[in-house]
MARVEXFI-95289 format. One line per field, with one value per residue (C-alpha): residue in one letter; x, y, z. Coordinates in Angstrom, 2 decimals. Last residue first. Example, Ala and Ser with C-alpha at 12.3 -4.5 7.8 and 13.67 -1.06 7.14 Angstrom:
// residues 2
kolvex (s/a) .
x (13.67/12.30) .
y (-1.06/-4.50) .
z (7.14/7.80) .
//
This chain:
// residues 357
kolvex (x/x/x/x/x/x/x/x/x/x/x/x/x/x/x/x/x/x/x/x/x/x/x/x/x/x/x/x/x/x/x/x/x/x/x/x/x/x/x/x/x/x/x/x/x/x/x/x/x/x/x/x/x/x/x/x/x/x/x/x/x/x/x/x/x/x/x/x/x/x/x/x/x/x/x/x/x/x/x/x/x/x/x/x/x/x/x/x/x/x/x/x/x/x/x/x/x/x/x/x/x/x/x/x/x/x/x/x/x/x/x/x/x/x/x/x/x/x/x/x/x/x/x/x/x/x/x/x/x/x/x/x/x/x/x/x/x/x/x/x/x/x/x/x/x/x/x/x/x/x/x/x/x/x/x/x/x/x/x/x/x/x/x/x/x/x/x/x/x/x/x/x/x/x/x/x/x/x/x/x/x/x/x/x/x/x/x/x/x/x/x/x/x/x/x/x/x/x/x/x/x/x/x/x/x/x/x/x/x/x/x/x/x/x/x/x/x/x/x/x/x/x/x/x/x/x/x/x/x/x/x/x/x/x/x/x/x/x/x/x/x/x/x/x/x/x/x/x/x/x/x/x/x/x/x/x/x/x/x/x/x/x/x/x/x/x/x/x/x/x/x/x/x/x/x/x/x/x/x/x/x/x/x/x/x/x/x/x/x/x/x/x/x/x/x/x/x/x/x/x/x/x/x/x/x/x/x/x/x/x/x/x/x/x/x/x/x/x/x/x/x/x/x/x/x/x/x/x/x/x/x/x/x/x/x/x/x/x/x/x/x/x/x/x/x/x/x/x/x/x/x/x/x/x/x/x/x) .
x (10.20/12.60/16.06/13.38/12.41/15.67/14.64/11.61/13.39/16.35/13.59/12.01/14.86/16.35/13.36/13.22/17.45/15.83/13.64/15.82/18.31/15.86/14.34/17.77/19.01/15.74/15.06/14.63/11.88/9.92/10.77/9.35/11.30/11.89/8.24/7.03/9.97/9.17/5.76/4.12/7.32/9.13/7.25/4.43/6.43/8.07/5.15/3.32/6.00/6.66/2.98/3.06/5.92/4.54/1.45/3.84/5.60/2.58/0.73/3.88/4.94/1.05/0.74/3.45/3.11/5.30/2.22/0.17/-3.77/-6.25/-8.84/-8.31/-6.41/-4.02/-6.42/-8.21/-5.64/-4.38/-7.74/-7.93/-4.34/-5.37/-8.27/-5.84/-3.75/-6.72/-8.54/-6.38/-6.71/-9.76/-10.68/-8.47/-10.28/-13.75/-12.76/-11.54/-14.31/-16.53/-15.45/-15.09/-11.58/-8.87/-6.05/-3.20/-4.79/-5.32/-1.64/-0.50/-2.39/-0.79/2.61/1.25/-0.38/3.00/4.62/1.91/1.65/5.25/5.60/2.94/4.37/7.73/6.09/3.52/6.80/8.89/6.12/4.69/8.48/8.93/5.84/6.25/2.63/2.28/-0.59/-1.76/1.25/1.79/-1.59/-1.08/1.63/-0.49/-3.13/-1.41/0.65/-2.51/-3.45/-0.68/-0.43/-4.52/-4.07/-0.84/-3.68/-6.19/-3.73/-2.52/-5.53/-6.64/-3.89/-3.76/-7.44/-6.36/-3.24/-6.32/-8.51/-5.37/-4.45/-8.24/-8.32/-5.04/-5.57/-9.14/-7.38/-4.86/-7.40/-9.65/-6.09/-5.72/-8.97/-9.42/-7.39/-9.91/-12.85/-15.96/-14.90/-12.10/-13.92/-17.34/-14.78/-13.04/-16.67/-17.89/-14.92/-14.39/-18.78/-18.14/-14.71/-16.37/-18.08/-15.34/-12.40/-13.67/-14.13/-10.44/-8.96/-11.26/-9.83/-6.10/-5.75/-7.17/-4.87/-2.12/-2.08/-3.41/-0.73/2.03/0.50/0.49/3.91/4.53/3.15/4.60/8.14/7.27/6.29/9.20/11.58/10.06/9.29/12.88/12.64/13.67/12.28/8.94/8.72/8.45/11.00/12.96/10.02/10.50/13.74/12.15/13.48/10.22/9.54/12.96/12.56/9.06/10.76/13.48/10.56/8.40/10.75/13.31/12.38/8.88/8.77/11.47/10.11/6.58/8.64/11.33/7.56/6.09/9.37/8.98/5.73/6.41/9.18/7.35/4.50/7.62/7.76/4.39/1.49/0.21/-0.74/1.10/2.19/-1.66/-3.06/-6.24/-4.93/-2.99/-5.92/-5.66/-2.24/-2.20/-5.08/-2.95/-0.42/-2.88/-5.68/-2.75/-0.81/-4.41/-5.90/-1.72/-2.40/-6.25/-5.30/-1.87/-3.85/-5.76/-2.78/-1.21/-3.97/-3.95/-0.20/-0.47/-3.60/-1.08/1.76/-0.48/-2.08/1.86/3.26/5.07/2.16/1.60/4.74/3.15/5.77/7.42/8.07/6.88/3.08/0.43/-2.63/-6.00/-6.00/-3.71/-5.75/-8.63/-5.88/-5.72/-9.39/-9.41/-6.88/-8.10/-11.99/-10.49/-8.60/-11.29/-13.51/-10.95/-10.49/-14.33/-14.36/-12.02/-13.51/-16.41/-14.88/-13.41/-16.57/-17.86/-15.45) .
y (7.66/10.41/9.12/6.89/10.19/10.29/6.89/8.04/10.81/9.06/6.55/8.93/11.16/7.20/6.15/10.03/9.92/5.86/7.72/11.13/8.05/6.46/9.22/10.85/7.52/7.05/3.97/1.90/4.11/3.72/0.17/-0.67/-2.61/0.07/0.85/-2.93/-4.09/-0.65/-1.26/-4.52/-6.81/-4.09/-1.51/-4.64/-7.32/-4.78/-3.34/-6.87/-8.40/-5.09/-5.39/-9.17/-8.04/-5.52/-6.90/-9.92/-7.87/-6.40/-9.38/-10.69/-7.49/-7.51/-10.89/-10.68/-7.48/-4.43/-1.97/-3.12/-2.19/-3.24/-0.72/2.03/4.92/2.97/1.15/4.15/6.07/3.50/2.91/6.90/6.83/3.92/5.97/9.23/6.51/4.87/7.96/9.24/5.37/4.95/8.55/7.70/4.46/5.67/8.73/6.18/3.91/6.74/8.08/5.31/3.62/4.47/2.42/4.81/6.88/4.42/3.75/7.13/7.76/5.00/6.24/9.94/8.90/7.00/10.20/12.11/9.58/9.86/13.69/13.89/10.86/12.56/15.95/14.11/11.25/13.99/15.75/12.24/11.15/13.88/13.81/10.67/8.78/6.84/4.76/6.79/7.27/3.31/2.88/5.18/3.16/0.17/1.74/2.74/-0.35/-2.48/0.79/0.43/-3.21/-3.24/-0.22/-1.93/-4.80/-2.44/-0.62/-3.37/-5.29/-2.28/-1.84/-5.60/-5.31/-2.07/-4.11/-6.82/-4.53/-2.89/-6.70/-7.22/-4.46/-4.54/-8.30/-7.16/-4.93/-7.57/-9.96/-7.09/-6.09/-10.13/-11.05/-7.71/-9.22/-12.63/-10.27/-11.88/-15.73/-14.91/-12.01/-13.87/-16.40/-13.86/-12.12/-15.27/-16.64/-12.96/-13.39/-16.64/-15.44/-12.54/-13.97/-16.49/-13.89/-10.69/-14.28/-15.70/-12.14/-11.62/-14.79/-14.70/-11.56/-12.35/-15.73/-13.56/-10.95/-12.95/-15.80/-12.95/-11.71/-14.76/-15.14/-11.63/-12.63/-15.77/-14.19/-11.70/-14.03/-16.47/-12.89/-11.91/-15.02/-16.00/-18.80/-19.71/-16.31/-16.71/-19.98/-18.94/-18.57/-15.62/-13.76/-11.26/-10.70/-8.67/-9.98/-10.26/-6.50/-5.41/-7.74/-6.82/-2.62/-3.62/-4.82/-1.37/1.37/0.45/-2.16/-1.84/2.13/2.21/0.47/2.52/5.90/4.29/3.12/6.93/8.51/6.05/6.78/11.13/10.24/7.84/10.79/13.19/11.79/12.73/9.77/8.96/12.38/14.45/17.49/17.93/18.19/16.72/13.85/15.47/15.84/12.34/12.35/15.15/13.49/10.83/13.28/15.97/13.14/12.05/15.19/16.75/13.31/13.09/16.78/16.47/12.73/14.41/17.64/14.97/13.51/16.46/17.29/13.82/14.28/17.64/15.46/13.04/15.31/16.83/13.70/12.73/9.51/7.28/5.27/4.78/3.07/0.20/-1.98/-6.07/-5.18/-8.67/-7.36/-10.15/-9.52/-8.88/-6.22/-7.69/-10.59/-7.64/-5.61/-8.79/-9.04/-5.36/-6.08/-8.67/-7.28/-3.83/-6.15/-8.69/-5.14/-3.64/-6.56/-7.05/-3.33/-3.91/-7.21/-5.47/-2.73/-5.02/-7.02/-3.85/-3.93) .
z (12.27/12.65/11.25/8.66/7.47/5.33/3.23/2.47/0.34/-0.76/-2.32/-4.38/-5.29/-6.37/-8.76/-9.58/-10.70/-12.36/-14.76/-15.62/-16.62/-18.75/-20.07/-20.98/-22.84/-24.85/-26.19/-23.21/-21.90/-25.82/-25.08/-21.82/-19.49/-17.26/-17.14/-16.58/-13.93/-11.61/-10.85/-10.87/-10.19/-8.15/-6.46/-6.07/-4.52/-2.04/-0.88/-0.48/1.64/3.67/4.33/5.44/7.78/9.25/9.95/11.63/13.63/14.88/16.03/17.87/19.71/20.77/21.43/24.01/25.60/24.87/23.24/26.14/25.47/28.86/27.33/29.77/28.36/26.32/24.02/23.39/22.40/20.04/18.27/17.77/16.29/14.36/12.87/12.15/10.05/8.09/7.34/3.83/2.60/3.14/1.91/-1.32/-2.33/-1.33/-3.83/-6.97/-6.53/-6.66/-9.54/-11.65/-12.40/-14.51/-12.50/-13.56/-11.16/-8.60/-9.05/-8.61/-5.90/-3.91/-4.55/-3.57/-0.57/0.61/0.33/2.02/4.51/5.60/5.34/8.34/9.92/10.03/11.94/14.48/15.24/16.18/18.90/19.72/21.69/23.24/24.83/26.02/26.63/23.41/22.85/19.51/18.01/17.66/16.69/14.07/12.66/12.71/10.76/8.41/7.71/7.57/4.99/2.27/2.13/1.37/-0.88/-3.00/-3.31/-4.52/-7.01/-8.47/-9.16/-10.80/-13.49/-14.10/-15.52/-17.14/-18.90/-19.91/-21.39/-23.28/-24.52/-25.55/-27.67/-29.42/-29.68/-31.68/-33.94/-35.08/-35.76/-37.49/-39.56/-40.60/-41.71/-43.72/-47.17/-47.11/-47.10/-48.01/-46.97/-44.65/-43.55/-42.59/-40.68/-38.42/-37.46/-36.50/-34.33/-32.58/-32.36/-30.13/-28.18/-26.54/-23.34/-23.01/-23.93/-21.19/-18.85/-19.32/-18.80/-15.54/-14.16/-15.30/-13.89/-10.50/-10.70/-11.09/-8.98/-6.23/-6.37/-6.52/-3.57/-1.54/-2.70/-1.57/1.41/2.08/1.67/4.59/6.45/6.42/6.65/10.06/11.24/11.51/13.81/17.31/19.44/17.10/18.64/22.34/24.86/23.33/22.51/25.58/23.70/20.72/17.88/16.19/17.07/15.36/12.26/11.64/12.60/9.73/6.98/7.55/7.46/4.82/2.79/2.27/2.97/0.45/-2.10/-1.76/-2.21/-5.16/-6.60/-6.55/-7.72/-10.84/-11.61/-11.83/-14.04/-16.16/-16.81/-17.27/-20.63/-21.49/-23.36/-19.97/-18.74/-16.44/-18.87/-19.87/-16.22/-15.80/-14.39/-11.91/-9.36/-9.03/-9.02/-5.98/-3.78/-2.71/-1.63/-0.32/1.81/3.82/4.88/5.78/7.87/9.30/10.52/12.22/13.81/14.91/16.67/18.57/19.34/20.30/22.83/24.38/24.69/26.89/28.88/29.84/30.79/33.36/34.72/35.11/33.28/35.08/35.79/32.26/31.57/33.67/35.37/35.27/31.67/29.17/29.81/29.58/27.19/27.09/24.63/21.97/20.35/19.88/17.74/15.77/15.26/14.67/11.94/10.47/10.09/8.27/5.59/4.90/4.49/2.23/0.24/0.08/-1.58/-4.10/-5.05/-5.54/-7.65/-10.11/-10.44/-11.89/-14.75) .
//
């Protein structure tokens, strides 16, 4: 499963390279205000926010690295593993959390910023982008999931279908009563290769919506001036991350893969956030950054829209739809309802930091 991990890793990069080509497309930019909020700002009050921020990059790192380091950690417990009841519990919080985030805090702000009436005069002002892109991506997602599945399943079959052929007529001729338990016994095989194929697709395409999001929301922090306005957002971004770090480390769990796949997985993700703050600092303190230019309002409301796209594609096609569908949940009334009370718990909880942030 080596291939796996590199496609994993080029994600990330292709990830990393749009968005600092995007945040590039903002710099030099027109404002839509006819002033700079900056110069409203005393020296005072700016070097009071610098020092929150900095304190924001240290809290959102913490907040970050616990909930996606939780599930990991988890795995060694006995009551979390695979085979426990509460194990579907525990996955359906996590997918209520990345639902929400999709539909609540990330698709409405796309919306919001693609609204904006400085766009009125420009295409984005006469279509809904929002939505359109949004769609794309979790086409676009869709289209990955699948054809990335169907591409490692048809290779584990070519480079194993020769000996299955072999093997199945040796029995038939030695062991006519055998043929069908070794059939069986390979499908078993090749069907749990192909779930933990799924399994890591999953997680590194949840990752990719996960951290454009990141990193835009710490940009946001980062070229804020208002005081009041950091010392909220420092507080619901801290339980933010951690929610959306336990969602994500739930799937990279689930994913089984190698150590260090699994811990450059997590750091990215736990780094992301603190790293857009950085970005956003920068761009505000002398890097020709306005947050209500143009091709800034544009650039973000379409990140936010693609990762609304992918959230909500994955929570519910790659997510949810498999464990409520499954029989041994379907079977048993209390485990069904105890699943869908976390589904909601989940949910309810992002849901309430959208007041804050």
């Amino acid at each position: 499963m080596s291939e796996c991990g590199c496609s994993s890793a080029t994600m990330l990069r292709v990830c990393v390279v749009l968005i600092l080509i995007c945040l590039h497309m903002c710099c030099a930019s027109s404002d839509c205000t006819s002033h700079d909020d900056r110069d409203a700002v005393s020296k005072d009050e700016a070097e009071k926010a610098t020092k929150l921020k900095l304190g924001s990059i240290a809290l959102l790192l913490v907040a970050g690295g616990l909930g996606v380091s939780l599930p990991l950690i988890g795995k060694k417990i006995p009551a979390l593993q695979p085979e426990n009841d509460i194990f579907f519990m525990v996955k359906a919080f996590a997918a209520g959390v990345i639902l929400c985030t999709g539909f609540v805090h990330i698709l409405p702000d796309a919306f919001e910023r693609l609204s904006s009436p400085c766009l009125e005069d420009t295409t984005a002002g006469k279509f809904p982008f929002a939505g359109f892109v949004a769609m794309l991506s979790a086409m676009g997602t869709l289209m990955i999931d699948t054809f990335a599945t169907g591409y490692y399943k048809r290779q584990h079959f070519s480079n194993n279908s020769g000996s299955k052929q072999v093997n199945v007529v040796e029995d038939e001729e030695e062991h006519a009563g055998h043929v069908h338990v070794h059939t069986h016994a390979s499908h078993g095989h090749a069907h749990g290769s192909t779930e933990m194929i799924r399994r890591r697709i999953v997680s590194q395409v949840l990752e990719i919506g996960i951290v454009v999001h990141s990193v835009i929301i710490g940009i946001s922090l980062g070229a804020s001036q208002s005081i009041d306005t950091i010392k909220p957002l420092m507080a619901a971004l801290s339980f933010h991350q951690f929610f959306e770090g336990l969602g994500l480390g739930g799937c990279i769990s689930l994913a089984e893969l190698k150590s260090k796949s699994t811990v450059i997985m997590a750091t990215f993700f736990s780094v992301t956030a603190p790293v857009g703050i950085g970005i956003g600092m920068g761009m505000s303190s002398g890097l020709g950054y306005r947050k209500e230019s143009k091709e800034a309002i544009m650039v973000e409301g379409m990140l936010n829209a693609a990762s609304a796209g992918i959230l909500i594609y994955m929570s519910l096609v790659d997510l949810l739809a498999p464990d409520f569908m499954n029989p041994r949940l379907q079977s048993n009334l209390w485990l069904h309802l105890a699943a869908y009370l976390s589904l909601v718990l989940g949910a309810a909880s992002m849901s309430l930091l959208a007041i804050w942030a």
